[in-house]
N, C-alpha and C positions, 0 to 999 in steps of 0.2 A: 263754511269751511274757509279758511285763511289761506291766504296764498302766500303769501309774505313768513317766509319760515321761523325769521326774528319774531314779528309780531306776533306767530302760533307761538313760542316758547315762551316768549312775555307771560301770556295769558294761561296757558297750560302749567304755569311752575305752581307746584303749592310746595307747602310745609309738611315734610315728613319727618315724623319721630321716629324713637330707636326700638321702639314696638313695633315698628315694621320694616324693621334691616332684616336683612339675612345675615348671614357667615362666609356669603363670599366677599375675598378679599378685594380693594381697590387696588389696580396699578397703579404700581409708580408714578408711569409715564403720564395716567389719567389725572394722578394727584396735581402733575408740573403742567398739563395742560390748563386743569382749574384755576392753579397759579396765573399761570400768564396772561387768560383774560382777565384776571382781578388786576392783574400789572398794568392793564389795557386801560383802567377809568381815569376817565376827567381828573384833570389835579391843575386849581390854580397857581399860576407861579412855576410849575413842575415840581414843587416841592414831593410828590410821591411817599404820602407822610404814612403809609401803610406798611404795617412788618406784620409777619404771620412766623405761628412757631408751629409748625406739624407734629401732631402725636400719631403713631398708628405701634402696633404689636406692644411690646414691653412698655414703652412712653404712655401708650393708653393708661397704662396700672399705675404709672407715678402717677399719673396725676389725676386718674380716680382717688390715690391715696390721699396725695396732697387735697386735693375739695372736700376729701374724707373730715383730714385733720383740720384744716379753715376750716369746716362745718362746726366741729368738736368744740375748737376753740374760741372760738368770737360768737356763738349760737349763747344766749341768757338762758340759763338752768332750767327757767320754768319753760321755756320756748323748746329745749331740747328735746329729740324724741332721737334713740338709734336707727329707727327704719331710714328719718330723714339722712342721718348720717350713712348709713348704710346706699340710701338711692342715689348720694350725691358718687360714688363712686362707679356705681352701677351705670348712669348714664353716660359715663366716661368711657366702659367697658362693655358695652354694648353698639357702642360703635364700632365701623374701620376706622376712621380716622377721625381726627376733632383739630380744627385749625384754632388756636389762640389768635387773637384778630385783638390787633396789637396798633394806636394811633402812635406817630413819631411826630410831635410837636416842635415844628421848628422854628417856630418864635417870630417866623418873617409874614405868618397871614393870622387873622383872628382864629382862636381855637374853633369855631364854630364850623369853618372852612375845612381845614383840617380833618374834625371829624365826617364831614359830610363826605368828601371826597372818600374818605376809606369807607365809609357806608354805600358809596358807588363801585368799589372796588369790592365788596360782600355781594351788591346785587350779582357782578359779574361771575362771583363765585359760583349764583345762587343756578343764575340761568346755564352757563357753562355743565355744571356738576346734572343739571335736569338734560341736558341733548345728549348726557353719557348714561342719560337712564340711572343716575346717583341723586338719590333723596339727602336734603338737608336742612337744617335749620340752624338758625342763629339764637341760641340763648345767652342772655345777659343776668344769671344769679349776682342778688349782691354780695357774693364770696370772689367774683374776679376783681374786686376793688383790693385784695389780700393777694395775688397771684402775681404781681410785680416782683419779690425776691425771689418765687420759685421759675418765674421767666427770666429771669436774668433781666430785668428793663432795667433802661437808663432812667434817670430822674425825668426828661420832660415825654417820656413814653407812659401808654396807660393801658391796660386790655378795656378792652370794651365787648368783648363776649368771647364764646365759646361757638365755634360753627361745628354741629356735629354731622357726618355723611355716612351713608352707606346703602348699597344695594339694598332694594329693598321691595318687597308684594304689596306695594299701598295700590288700592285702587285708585283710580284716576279720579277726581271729582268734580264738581260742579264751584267757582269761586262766589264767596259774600262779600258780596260787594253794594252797596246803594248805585244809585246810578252818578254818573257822573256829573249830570246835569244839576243835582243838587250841591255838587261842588266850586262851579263856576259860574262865575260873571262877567259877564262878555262888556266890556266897553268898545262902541261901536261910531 
């Protein structure tokens, strides 16, 4: 057992889908706490190139509709199926909430930075949103590449996923992991 409460949360976070939310609502104030340790990550520069757009109650259903309609619309005839179009709304509305995880490119570090940093600002989402007992994940369909005029972005802004959250009955589970040892090389 871990004594180190950080390092237990590290290791304890998994991935939960919207097949295991519930119907209770997330607070508010839980949602601006999530926020603010993502406000909290590494950012070279301070550029702080991370924008989030929260959907939760009515927002959740626009923008099921909208992944509805990008589904609809840019999905090749033979590739179409309605369920697909139909689920793409469904996991919008089967959440509480869904953050838009939105990079702001500010032209002063290599994009590569930029991204990384706001993927350190998701982890912080990821761990935060887990010590509130809130399940989440980050999905990346290639329909957020089409959510730029329904987010209102700027030209050097991009989503790069969908974080969706909510209370939820997942069991707690075991991580798949290889060992680490097979990742590193020690120069000594």
């Amino acid at each position: 057992m871990m004594k180190n409460e950080i390092l237990k949360t590290i290791h304890e976070r998994r991935t939960v889908n919207q097949n295991s939310f519930t119907d209770e609502d997330i607070k508010k104030d839980d949602i601006l706490t999530i926020l603010e340790a993502a406000n909290a990550a590494p950012t070279h520069k301070r550029t702080q190139p991370w924008r989030f757009v929260v959907f939760r109650k009515e927002g959740l259903e626009r923008l099921g509709a909208e992944l509805s309609r990008i589904y609809r619309t840019t999905t090749a005839t033979d590739k179409y199926t309605e369920v697909a179009e139909q689920n793409m709304a469904k996991k919008a509305t089967m959440s509480n909430v869904a953050i838009a995880i939105v990079v702001n490119y500010t032209g002063e570090l290599p994009e590569w930075e930029e991204l990384a940093a706001t993927a350190c600002a998701v982890q912080n989402i990821w761990l935060a949103a887990h010590s509130l007992n809130i399940g989440g994940y980050w999905a990346s369909p290639g329909l957020i590449n089409h959510l730029g005029p329904f987010l209102n972005l700027e030209e050097n802004q991009k989503c790069v996923g969908l974080f969706y959250m909510g209370h939820h009955n997942a069991e707690s589970r075991e991580p798949v992991r290889s060992p680490i040892a097979e990742k590193v090389r020690w120069e000594e």
